[in-house]
C-alpha positions in Angstrom: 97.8 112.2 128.2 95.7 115.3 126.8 96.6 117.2 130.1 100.3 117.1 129.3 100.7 118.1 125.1 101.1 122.6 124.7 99.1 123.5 122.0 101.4 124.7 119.0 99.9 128.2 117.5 101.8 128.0 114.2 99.7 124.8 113.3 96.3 126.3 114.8 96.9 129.5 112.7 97.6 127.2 109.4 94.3 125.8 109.8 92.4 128.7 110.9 93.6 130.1 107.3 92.4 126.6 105.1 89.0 127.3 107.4 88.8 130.6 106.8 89.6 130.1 102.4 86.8 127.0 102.6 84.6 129.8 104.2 85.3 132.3 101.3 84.5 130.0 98.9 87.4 131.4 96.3 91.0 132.1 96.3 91.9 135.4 99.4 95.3 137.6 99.5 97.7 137.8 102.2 96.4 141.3 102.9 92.2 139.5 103.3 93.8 136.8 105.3 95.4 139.1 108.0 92.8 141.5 108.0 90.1 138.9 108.7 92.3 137.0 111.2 93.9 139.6 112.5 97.1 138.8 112.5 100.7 139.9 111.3 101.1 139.8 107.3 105.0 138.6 107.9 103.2 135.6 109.5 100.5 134.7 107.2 102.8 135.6 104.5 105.4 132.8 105.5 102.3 130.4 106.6 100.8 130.4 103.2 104.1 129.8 101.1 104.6 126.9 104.0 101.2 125.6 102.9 102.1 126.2 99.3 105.7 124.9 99.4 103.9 121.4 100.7 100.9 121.6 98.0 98.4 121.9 100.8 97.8 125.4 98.9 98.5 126.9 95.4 99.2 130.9 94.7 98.5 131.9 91.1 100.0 135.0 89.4 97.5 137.2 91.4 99.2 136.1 94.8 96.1 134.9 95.9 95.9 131.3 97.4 93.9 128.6 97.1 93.9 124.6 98.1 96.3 122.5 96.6 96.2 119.1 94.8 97.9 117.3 98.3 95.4 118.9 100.0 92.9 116.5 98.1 95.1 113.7 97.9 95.0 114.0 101.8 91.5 114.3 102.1 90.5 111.6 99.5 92.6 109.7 101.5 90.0 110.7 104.6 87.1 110.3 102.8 87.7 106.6 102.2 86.3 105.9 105.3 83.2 108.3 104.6 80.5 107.7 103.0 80.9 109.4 99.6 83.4 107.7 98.0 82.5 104.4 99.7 79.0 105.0 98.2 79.9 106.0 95.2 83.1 104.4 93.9 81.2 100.6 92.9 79.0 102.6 90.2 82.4 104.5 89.0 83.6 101.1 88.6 80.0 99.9 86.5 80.2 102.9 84.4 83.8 102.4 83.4 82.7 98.1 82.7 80.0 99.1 80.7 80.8 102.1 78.1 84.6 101.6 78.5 84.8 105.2 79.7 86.8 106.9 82.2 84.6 107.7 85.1 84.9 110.7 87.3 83.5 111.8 91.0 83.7 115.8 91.9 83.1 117.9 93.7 82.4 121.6 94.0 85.1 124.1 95.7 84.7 127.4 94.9 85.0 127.9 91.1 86.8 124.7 90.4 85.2 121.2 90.1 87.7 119.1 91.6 88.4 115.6 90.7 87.7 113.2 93.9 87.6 110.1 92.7 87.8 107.7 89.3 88.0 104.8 87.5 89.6 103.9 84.4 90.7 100.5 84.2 89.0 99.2 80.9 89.8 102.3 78.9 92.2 101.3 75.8 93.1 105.0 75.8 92.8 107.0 78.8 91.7 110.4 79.7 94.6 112.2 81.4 92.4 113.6 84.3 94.0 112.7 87.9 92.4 112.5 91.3 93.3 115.9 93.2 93.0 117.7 89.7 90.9 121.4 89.7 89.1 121.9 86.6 87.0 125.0 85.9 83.7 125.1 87.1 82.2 127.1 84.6 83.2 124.3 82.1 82.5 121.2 80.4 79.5 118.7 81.9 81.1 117.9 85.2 80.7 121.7 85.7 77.4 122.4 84.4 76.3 119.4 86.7 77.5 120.8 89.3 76.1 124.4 89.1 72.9 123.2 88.5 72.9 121.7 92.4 73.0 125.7 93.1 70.2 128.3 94.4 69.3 130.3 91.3 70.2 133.1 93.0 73.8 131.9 93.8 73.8 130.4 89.9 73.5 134.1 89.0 76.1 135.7 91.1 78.8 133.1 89.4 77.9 134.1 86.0 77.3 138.0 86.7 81.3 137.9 88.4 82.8 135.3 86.3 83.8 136.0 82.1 82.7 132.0 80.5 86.2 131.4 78.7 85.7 130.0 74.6 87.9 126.6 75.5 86.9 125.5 72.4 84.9 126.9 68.7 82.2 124.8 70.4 82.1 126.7 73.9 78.9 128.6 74.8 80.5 132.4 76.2 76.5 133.7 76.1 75.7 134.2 79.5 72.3 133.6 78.8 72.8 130.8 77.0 74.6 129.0 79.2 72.3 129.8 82.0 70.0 127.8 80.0 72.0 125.5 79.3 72.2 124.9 83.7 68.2 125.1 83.6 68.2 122.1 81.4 70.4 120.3 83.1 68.2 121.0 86.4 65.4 120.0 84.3 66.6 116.6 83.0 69.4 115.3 84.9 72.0 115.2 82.4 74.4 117.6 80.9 76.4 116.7 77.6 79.6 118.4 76.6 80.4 118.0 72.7 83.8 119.2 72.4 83.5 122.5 74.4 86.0 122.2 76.9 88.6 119.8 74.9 88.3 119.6 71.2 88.0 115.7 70.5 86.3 114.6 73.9 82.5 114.3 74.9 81.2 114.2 78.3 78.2 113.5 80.2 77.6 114.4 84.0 74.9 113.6 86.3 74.0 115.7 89.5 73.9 113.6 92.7 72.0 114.8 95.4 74.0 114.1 98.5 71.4 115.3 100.8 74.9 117.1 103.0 74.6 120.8 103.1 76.6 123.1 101.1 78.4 119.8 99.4 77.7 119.6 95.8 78.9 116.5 93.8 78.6 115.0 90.3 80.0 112.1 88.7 80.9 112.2 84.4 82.2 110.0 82.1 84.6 111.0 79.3 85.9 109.6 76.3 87.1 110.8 72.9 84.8 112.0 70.2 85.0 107.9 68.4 83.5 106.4 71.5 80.7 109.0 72.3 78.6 109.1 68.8 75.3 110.4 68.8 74.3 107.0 68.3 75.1 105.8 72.0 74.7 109.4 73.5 71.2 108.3 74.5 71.8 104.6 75.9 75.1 106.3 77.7 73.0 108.9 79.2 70.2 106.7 79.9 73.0 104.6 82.2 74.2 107.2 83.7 70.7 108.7 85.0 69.7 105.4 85.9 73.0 105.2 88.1 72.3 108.8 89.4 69.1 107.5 90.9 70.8 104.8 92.6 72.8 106.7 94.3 70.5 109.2 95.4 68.5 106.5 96.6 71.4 105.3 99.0 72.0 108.6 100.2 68.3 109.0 101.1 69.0 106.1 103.3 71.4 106.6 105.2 
């Protein structure tokens, strides 16, 4: 019975510090933690490397953490029974049939896109892109798709805080370029990455419009520079828009 469990404060403090990094929006320091939460660093210190020891967070060589590939796995795992990736996964599936592709659901999380969902069944070589995976968000389509869900004035905040790293001799690292670039995508629907996050692989990335505040998703399809020539770039696109609509169309639904 609920009268009878004692509530454990280790656990509630664990997750009071994943609610309070999802609030932030980017990656927070033991000192921001405990400051915020007010509580000792000694315990927030040996929460986090808990958390991180279990992959439900991730510290990088700034000591500053972030959510970890389990923590997806876990909640992919969740959202099968949500309506995203029930939604969603069928036309993964189409997209993957028809332009033997690998085809990719993300999301946004701060400044990663992270990889939610995929298919890849009828690709002869695959795309080494796992579900759980962070890429950068200020990177290749998936990204771009994603930014361009964003309040301009949010849009320019990334770019004004964040240096756009040359990937690739194909990467745009001109601010105002690649705000452009975002505007376009806005504009048409469809963003296009030729080689300028991986040399040798094209993408395309449609925005979906989810209608769930503060969630931004996207789904992309990828494939190596032989199976995306600018001679099925259009009829690719034109799929993947038409699918984009689809799917905006059930979430307006529901």
């Amino acid at each position: 019975m609920k009268g009878e469990f004692k509530r454990v404060p280790a656990v509630e403090k664990g997750f009071r510090m994943l609610a309070l990094l999802a609030e932030a929006g980017k990656p927070l320091g033991i000192s921001e933690i405990s400051k915020a939460l007010k509580y000792n660093k000694s315990t927030v210190f040996n929460t986090l490397y808990t958390l991180c020891e279990l992959g439900i967070l991730e510290s990088g060589e700034d000591t500053k953490f972030w959510f970890g590939t389990e923590l997806y796995v876990l909640g992919r795992a969740a959202a099968k029974g949500s309506g995203l990736i029930q939604t969603v996964h069928p036309f993964l599936e189409r997209i993957n049939r028809e332009t033997k592709l690998s085809a990719f659901l993300g999301i946004r999380s701060g400044l990663r896109a992270v990889l939610v969902d995929k298919v890849d069944d009828a690709m002869d070589v695959k795309i080494s892109s796992e579900v759980g995976m962070r890429l950068p968000l200020l990177a290749g389509a998936g990204g771009q798709a994603l930014l361009a869900q964003l309040p301009e004035a949010e849009l320019d905040r990334i770019l004004a805080e964040n240096k756009l790293r040359k990937f690739t001799p194909q990467t745009c690292v001109d601010k105002a370029e690649y705000k452009k670039a975002i505007l376009k995508v806005r504009e048409e629907g469809i963003a296009i990455d030729r080689e300028e996050y991986l040399e040798g692989i094209v993408a395309l990335a449609v925005p979906l419009q989810t209608r769930k505040q503060g969630l931004q998703a996207a789904i992309w399809a990828v494939g190596m520079r032989r199976q995306m020539t600018e001679e099925v770039v259009p009829r690719f696109s034109g799929l993947l828009k038409g699918i984009a609509e689809e799917i905006n169309l059930r979430f307006s639904l529901a």
